[in-house]
C-alpha positions as CSV (number, residue, x, y, z in Angstrom):
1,X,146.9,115.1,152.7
2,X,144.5,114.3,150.1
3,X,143.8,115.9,147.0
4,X,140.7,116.0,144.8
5,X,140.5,116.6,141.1
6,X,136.8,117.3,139.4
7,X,135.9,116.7,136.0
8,X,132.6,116.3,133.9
9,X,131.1,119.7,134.1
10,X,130.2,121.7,131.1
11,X,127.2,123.0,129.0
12,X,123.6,121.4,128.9
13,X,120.1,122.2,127.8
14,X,117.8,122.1,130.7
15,X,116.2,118.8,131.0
16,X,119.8,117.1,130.0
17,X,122.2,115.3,132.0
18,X,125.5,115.4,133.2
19,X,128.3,113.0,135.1
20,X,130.5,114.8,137.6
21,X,134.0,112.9,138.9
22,X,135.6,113.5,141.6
23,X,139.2,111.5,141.8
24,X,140.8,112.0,144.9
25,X,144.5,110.9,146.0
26,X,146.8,111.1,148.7
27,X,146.1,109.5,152.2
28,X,142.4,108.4,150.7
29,X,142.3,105.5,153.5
30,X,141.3,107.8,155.8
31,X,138.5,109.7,154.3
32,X,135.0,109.0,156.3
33,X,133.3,110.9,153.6
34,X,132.5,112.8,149.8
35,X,130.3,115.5,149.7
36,X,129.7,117.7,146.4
37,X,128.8,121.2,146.8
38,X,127.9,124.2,144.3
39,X,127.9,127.7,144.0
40,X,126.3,130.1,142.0
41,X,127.3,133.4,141.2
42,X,126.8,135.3,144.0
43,X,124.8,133.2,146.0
44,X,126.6,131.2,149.2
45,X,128.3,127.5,148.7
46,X,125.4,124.7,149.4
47,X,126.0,121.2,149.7
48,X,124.2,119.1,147.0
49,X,124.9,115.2,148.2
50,X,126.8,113.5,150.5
51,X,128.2,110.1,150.7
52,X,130.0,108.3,153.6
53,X,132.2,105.1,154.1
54,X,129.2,103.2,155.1
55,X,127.2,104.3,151.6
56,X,124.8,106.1,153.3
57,X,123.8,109.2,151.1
58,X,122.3,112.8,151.7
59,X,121.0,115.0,148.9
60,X,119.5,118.9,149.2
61,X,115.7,119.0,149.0
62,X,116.2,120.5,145.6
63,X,118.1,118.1,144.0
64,X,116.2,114.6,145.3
65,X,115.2,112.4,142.7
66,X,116.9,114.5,140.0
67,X,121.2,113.2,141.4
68,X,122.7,110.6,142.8
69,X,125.6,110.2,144.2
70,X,128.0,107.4,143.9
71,X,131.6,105.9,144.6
72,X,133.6,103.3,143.5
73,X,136.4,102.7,146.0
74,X,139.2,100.9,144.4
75,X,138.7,103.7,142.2
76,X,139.6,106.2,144.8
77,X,136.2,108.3,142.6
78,X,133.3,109.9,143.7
79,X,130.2,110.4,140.7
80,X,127.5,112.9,140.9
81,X,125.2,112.2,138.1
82,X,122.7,115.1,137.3
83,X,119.4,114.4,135.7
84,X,116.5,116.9,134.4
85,X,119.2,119.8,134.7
86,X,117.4,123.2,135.2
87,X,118.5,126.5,135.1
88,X,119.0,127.1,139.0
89,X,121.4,124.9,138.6
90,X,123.9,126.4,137.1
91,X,126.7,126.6,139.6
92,X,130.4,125.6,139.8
93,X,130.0,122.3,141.6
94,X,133.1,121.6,144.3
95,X,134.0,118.2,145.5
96,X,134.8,117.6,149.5
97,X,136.7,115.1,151.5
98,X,136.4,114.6,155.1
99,X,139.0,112.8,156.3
100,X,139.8,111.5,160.0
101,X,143.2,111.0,161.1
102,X,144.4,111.0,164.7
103,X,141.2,111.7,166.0
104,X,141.1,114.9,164.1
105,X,138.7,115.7,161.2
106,X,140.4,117.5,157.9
107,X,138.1,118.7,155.1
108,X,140.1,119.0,151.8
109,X,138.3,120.6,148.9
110,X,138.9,120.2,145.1
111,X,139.1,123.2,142.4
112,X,135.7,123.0,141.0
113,X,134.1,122.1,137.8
114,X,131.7,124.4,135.9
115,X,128.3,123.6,135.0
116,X,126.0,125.3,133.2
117,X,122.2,124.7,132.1
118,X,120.7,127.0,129.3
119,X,116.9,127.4,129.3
């Protein structure tokens, strides 16, 4: 089991920034990868970036060269760092584990943190 705990989200003026965490616990040897998604109201969950256990990384056309995503392992922490925030997006931003044990895969998902960009 792992579990995942965001924090970082909250109110912004478009063009400002923000620095999502994502601490995650539990059996967090196994996890092969981080991904951060978001949602907007109603509009279907999208993943944002992805990271991996080889540090290879994955963003959504919209948000390239405006987030990055990092880790730091011994820190068991997963960053999203959001730059030139617009409007759009304005979403509640969920963090997700993959994790691999006995040759199964097990996605674990955390409760969300809200951001919000004002024009």
């Amino acid at each position: 089991q792992v579990q995942l705990v965001e924090s970082g989200g909250g109110l912004v003026q478009a063009g400002g920034s923000l620095r999502l965490s994502c601490a995650a616990s539990g059996s967090t040897s196994s996890i092969v990868a981080m991904d951060w998604y978001r949602q907007a109201p109603g509009k279907r969950r999208e993943l944002v970036a992805g990271i991996n256990s080889s540090d290879n990384t994955n963003y959504a056309d919209s948000v390239k060269g405006r987030f990055t995503i990092s880790r730091a392992n011994a820190k068991n922490t997963v960053y999203l760092q959001l730059n030139s925030l617009k409007s759009e997006d304005t979403a509640v931003y969920y963090c997700y584990a993959a994790q691999l044990r006995l040759g199964s895969r097990y996605g674990y998902w955390g409760q969300g943190t809200q951001v919000t960009v004002s024009s």
